[in-house]
N, C-alpha and C positions, 0 to 999 in steps of 0.2 A: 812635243808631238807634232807630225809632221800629216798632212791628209793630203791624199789625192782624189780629186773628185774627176771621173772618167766620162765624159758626155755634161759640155757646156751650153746644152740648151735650156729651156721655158724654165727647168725642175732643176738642172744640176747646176745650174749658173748663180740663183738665188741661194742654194744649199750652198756654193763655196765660199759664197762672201757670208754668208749666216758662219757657217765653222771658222771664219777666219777673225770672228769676235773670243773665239774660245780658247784656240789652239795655237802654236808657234808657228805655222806655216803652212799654207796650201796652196798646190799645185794644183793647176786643173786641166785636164787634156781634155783635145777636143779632133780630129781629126781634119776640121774646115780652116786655113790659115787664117781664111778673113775674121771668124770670131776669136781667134788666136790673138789676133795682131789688135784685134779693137777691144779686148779686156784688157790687154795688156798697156791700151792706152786709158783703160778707165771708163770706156767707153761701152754700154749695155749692146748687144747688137740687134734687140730685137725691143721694142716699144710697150708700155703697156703694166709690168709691173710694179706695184706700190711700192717705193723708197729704194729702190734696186739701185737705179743710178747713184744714189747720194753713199750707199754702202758700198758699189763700187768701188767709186775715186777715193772713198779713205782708204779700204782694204790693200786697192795699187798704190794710194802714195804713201803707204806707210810701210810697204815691200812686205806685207804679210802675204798677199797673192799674187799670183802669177799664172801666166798661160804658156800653153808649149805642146807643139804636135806628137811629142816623142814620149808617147803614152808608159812605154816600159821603161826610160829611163826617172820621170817620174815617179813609177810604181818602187823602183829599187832605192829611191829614197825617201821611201813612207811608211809611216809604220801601219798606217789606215789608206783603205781605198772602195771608194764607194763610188759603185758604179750607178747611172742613170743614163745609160743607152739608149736607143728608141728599138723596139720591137715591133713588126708590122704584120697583121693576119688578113687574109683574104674573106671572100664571102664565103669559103666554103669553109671555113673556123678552120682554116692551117697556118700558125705563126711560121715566120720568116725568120729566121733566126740570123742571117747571113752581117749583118752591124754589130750583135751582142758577141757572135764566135768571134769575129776580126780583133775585137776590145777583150775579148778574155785571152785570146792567144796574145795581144801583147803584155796586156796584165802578168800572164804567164811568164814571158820572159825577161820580167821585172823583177819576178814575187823574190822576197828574200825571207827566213827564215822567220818566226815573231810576228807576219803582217797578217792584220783582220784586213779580208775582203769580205765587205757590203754590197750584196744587190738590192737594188730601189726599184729597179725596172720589173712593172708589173708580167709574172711568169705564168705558164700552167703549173698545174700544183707538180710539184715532182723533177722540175727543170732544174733547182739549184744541186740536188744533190745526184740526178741523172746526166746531166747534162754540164754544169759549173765544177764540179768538184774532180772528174778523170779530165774534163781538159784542161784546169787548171795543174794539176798531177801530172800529166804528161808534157805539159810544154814547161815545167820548172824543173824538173827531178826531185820534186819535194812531196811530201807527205799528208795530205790534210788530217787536220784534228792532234798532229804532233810537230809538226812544224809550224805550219801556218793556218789556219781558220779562215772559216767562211759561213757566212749566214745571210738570211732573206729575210728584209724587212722594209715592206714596203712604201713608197710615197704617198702620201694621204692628204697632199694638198693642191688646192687649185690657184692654175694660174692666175694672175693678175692679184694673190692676195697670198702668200707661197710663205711670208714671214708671220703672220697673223695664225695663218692654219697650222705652221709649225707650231705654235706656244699653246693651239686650242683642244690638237685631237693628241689621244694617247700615240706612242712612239712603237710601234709592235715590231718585235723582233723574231726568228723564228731561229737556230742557230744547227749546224750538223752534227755539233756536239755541245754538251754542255761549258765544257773553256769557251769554246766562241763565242756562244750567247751570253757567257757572264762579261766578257770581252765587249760584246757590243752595246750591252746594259751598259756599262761604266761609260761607256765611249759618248752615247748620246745624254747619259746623264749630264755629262758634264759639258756639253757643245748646246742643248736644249733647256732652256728655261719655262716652265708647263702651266697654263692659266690653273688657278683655282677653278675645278670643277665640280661643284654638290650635287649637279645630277648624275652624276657618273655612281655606279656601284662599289667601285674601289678609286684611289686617289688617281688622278690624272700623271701621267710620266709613260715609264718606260715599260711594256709590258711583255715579258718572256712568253710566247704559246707553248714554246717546248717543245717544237721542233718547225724546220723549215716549211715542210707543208702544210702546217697548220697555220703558220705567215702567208703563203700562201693563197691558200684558198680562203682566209679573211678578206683579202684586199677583193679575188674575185667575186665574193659573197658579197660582200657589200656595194658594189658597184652594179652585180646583177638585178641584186634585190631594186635599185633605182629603176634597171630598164624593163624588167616586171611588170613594176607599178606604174610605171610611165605608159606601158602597153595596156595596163589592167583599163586605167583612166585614157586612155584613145579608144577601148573598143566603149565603154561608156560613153565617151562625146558621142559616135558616131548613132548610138542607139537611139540616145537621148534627142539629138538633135533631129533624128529621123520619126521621132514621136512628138514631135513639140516642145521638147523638156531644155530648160536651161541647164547645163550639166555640172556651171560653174557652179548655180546657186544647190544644187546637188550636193556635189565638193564640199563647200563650206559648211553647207548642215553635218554631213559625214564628220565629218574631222572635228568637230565641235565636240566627239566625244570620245576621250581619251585613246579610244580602241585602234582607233581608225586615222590611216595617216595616209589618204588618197593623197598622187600626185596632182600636178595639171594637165592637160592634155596639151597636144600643139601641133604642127606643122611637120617638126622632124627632132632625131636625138643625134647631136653631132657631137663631135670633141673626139678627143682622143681615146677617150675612159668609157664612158657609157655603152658608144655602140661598137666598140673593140673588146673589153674584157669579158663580156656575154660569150661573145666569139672562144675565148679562150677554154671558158669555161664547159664549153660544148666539145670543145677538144679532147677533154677529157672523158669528158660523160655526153657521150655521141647521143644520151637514150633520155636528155633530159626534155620531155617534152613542153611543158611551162617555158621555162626557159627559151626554147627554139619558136614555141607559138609570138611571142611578146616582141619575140627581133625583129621575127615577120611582118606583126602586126604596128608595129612602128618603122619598119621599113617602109610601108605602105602608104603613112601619113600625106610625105606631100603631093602624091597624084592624088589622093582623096581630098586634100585641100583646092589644088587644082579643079576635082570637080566642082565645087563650089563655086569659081570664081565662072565656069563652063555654065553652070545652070541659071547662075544668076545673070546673063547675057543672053538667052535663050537658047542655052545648048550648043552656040557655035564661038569658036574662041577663032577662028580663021581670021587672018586680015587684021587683029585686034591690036592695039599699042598695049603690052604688060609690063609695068616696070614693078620688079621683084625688089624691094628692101630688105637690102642684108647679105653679104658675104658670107656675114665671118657666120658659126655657131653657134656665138653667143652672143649677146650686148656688151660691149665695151673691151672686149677681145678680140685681137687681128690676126686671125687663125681661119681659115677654113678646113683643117681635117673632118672628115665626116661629115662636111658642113648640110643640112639639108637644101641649102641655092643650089647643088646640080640635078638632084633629084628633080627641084620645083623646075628651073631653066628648061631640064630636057622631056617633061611631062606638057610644058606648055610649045614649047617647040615642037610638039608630037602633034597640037592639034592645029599649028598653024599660025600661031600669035607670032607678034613680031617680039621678043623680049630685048628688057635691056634693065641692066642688076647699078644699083643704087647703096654704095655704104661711105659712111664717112670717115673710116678709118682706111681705106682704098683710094688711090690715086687713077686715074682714070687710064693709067697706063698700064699699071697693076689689074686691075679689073680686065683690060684687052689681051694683057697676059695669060690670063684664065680663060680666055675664051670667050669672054661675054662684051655686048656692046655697053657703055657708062652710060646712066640715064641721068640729065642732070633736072633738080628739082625744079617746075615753073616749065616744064615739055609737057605738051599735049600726050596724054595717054587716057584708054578706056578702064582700064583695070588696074588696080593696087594688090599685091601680095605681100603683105609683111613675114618676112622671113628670119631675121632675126631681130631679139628686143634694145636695140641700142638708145639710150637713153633720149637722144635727136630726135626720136621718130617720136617723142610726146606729143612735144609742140605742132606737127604737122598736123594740116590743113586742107581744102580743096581747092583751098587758092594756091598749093603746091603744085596740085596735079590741074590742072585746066583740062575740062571736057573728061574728068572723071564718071564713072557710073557704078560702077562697084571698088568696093576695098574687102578684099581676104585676110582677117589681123588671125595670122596663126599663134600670135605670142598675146595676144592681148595687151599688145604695148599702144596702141593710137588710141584718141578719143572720142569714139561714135559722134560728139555732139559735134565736133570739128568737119563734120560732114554730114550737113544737114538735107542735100537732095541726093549724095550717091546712096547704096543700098551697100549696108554693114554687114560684113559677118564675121561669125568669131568662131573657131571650129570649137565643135561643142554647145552654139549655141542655135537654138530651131529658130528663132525671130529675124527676119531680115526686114530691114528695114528700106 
């Protein structure tokens, strides 16, 4: 068996060397030479994922993998091809399609008769078989569902942990016809090795929905329902916090009982997945109002964090030293998509603060690349805003920040007691200290 995996970024790059334990050969196209030219030396091109590098360099020195920008030439020697493209929507929930058509038109003039094509790349519900199956049909002169197959089944793992998540969560397929979905069953059964799961209803593997949009709209179901709850648990901080109430210790009583599975509340929802797939799913269903309140209302985060750090100075952030901890989106990932630092950067920029953004996975050239001034730890600054929870910022202290007066911990990653004269606050929580 031969696989091509089509988009060698965060998702398809860990998927190629994962299939290339299973399979006789994979190919993996990418459109950028330089990630071309550094898998092909073994080399990861982007930091960050667990075991990646070391499943690399076996994979290249053992000529099971390989890279190459000639996406169709590839595709015509594979008998699998699994797309993971990037897709990009705007705020007005309108997906870009213009990187997944360029990859299926060359897919197209690869496809040869017998090949399952796999999308991984998170769709609106209705895009594989509107959208994937006449372009794929008109740039091949072939026939879907008797020639060649196609099916949607989406990625359900996060970066930095992308081999782990593979063996943990079921493998959902959604297929345009029944041959392809039995096609893509087999295909993952035999690349996927699946934890033992007891809490699961049915055994953990590969799961047929029994049809593409029912693939689908799982992956955006499930993604939504996150930013939901994430929303539900922000407009609680904000109540909570405006009443006295600690809304963590809130939280943790809720959730005590089986029913209730409140998120945490925070700063902002960044990443690729959370505050993108809501998007998509509004695309479809323009009339879904939950849904559209909850983006809102977590869009809104980090100016309402900002207010915090505004009141606890008395209302004037002018003239103030802010240094914002955190780039990326998350802790221990060098990502800024969706990251909430430009939110915070240009909410504080708004009232006149001097900012300047602090991560340690960021080179201070990097950081200037973005736009922001590097704030190095051990600078005079008035205010702290923790913006994402990278594991570094535990240990910090106020003998980091000299001439500190408030810290904003939107992740609840620092240690209150580590800052015994500034004044603490934790969104979500009424006590400042």
């Amino acid at each position: 068996m031969v696989v091509t995996v089509v988009g060698l970024g965060k998702i398809g790059l860990p998927l190629a060397t994962h299939f290339a334990r299973s399979v006789d050969e994979v190919l993996g196209a990418d459109v950028d030479p330089e990630t071309v030219e550094s898998v092909n030396a073994g080399r990861a091109p982007f930091p960050g994922e667990a075991d990646l590098d070391e499943r690399l360099r076996q994979a290249v020195g053992a000529g099971v993998l390989s890279a190459t920008t000639d996406t169709a030439a590839a595709v015509g020697a594979s008998d699998v091809v699994v797309v993971v493209v990037p897709l990009f929507v705007d705020d007005a929930a309108r997906p870009d399609f213009a990187w997944m058509d360029a990859a299926t038109d060359d897919i197209a003039r690869g496809l040869r008769p017998g090949t399952l094509v796999i999308y991984e790349t998170t769709l609106p519900v209705g895009t594989t078989r509107t959208r994937w199956k006449p372009r794929l049909e008109a740039g091949s002169n072939l026939a879907e569902g008797t020639d060649f197959f196609v099916v949607f089944s989406p990625e359900r793992v996060l970066t930095g942990r992308v081999f782990a998540d593979l063996r943990r969560y079921p493998k959902l397929v959604g297929g345009l016809t029944p041959r392809g979905a039995a096609r893509a069953v087999e295909f993952y059964e035999r690349v996927i090795e699946f934890d033992d799961r007891p809490d699961l209803a049915r055994p953990n593997g590969v799961w047929d929905l029994g049809s593409a949009e029912a693939a689908e709209m799982a992956k955006l179901a499930e993604t939504t329902y996150r930013d939901v709850n994430i929303g539900l648990a922000n407009q609680f901080a904000r109540f909570a916090a405006a009443n006295g109430i600690d809304v963590h210790a809130v939280i943790e009583a809720c959730n005590s009982q089986p029913y209730s599975h409140i998120h945490s509340p925070g700063i902002a929802v960044g990443g690729h997945c959370i505050p993108v797939y809501p998007r998509l799913y509004l695309w479809n269903d323009p009339d879904a109002t939950v849904v559209r309140a909850a983006r809102e209302a977590n869009a809104a985060m980090p100016e309402y964090t900002v207010g915090l750090a505004t009141a606890a100075l008395g209302g004037d952030l002018s003239g103030r030293r802010v240094a914002v901890l955190g780039a990326s989106y998350r802790g221990g990932v060098k990502e800024t998509a969706f990251s909430g630092v430009f939110a915070t950067v240009d909410a504080l920029r708004a009232q006149g603060a001097h900012v300047a953004v602090h991560d340690p996975l960021y080179s201070h050239d990097e950081l200037r690349t973005l736009g922001w001034e590097p704030y190095d730890l051990g600078s005079p600054v008035d205010v702290v805003v923790v913006q994402a929870d990278h594991h570094e910022y535990t240990a910090l202290g106020e003998d980091d920040f000299p001439g500190v007066r408030a810290v904003v911990d939107g992740r609840g990653t620092v240690d209150p007691a580590r800052f015994p004269t500034a004044q603490y606050l934790r969104v979500g929580q009424a006590v400042a200290r």
